[in-house]
N, C-alpha and C positions, 0 to 999 in steps of 0.2 A: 643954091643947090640943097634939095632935100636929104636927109638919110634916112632912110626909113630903121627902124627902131623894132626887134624880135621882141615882142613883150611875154611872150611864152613860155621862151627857155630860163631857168632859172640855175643860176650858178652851181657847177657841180665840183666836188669836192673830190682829188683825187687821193685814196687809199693805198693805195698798191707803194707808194713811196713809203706813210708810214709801217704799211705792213711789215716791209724789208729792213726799217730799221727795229721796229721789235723783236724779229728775228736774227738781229745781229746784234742788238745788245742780250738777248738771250745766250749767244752762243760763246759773249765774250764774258759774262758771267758763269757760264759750265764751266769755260776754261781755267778760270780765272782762280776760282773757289777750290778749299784746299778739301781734301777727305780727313774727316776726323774717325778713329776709328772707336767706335765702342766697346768697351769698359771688357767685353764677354771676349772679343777678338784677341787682347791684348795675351801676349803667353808669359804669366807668371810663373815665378820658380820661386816656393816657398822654402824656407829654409830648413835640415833637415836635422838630424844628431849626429851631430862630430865629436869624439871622443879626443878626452883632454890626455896630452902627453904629461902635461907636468901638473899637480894637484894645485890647488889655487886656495890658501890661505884666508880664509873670513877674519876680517878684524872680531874681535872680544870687547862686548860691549857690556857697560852695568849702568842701570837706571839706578840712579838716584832720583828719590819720592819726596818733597817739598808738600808737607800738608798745609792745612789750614791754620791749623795751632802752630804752627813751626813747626815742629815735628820733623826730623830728618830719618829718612827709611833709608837703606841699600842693603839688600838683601834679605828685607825682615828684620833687618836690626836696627836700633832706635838708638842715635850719635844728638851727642848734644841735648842742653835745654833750652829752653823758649830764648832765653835769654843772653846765651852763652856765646859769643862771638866767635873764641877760638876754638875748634872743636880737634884738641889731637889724636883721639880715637878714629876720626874718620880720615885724619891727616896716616896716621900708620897704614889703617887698612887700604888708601889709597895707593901708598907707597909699594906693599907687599902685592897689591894687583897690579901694579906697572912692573915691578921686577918682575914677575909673573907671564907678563904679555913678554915682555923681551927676552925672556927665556924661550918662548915658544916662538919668539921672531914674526910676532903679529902687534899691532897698533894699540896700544890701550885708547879706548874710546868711554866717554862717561857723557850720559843725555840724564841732562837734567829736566825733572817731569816737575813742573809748581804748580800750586793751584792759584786759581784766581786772586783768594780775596788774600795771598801769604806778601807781608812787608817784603820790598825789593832788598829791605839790608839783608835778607834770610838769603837768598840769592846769592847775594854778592858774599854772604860765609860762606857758603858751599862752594863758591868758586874759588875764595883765594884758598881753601883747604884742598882744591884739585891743581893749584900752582904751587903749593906748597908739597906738594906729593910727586912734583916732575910731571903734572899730566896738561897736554895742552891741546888738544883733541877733544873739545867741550860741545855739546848739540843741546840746544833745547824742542821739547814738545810741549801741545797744547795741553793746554789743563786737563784736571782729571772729571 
């Protein structure tokens, strides 16, 4: 038995299936997807000036100046020589600026300013002479 054979027709491809699933993975991505809202929509509330009931205290601060030479400044005033380890001049004045803060029921703070090229013992005088004065509230800053 023969069969005869359409050589004509050539295989067709049908669409209409994919169509519907692009359409339904479209529809489960809208759903799906969350809305972000931009930056303009959003309602900010900046903060405004509230009046303080109770006044608010600033710690008291004195820079002490570490030069190059050694050199010891606070307040313009020149404690110590180059070489002098103990310095009790700056040991007093420290002392009568911490009774001083406590008197006024604020922190004594002392920031030490040193320059670069000043020896670390220079330092470390100015500091045990701010232990020796009751102050322990020490900050440093960069050089000058």
């Amino acid at each position: 038995m023969k069969i005869a054979l359409d050589t004509e027709s050539e295989p067709e491809l049908d669409i209409a299936s994919l169509i519907d699933m692009v359409f339904l993975l479209l529809i489960y991505f809208m759903v799906t997807a969350s809305l972000v809202k931009s930056e303009g929509d959003l309602g900010l509330k900046l903060p405004g000036v509230v009046q303080q009931s109770v006044a608010v205290d600033m710690p008291d601060e004195q820079i002490i100046e570490i030069r190059q030479d050694s050199r010891v400044f606070l307040n313009g005033r020149v404690f110590g020589e180059e070489d002098q380890q103990e310095m009790p001049d700056l040991v007093d004045t420290l002392q009568r600026y911490r009774m001083a803060s406590e008197a006024a029921k604020n922190r004594a703070l002392i920031t030490i300013w040193a320059h670069d090229e000043v020896r670390h013992q220079r330092v470390i005088d100015v500091m045990n002479a701010c232990a020796f004065a009751g102050i322990e509230d020490i900050t440093f800053t960069a050089s000058m």
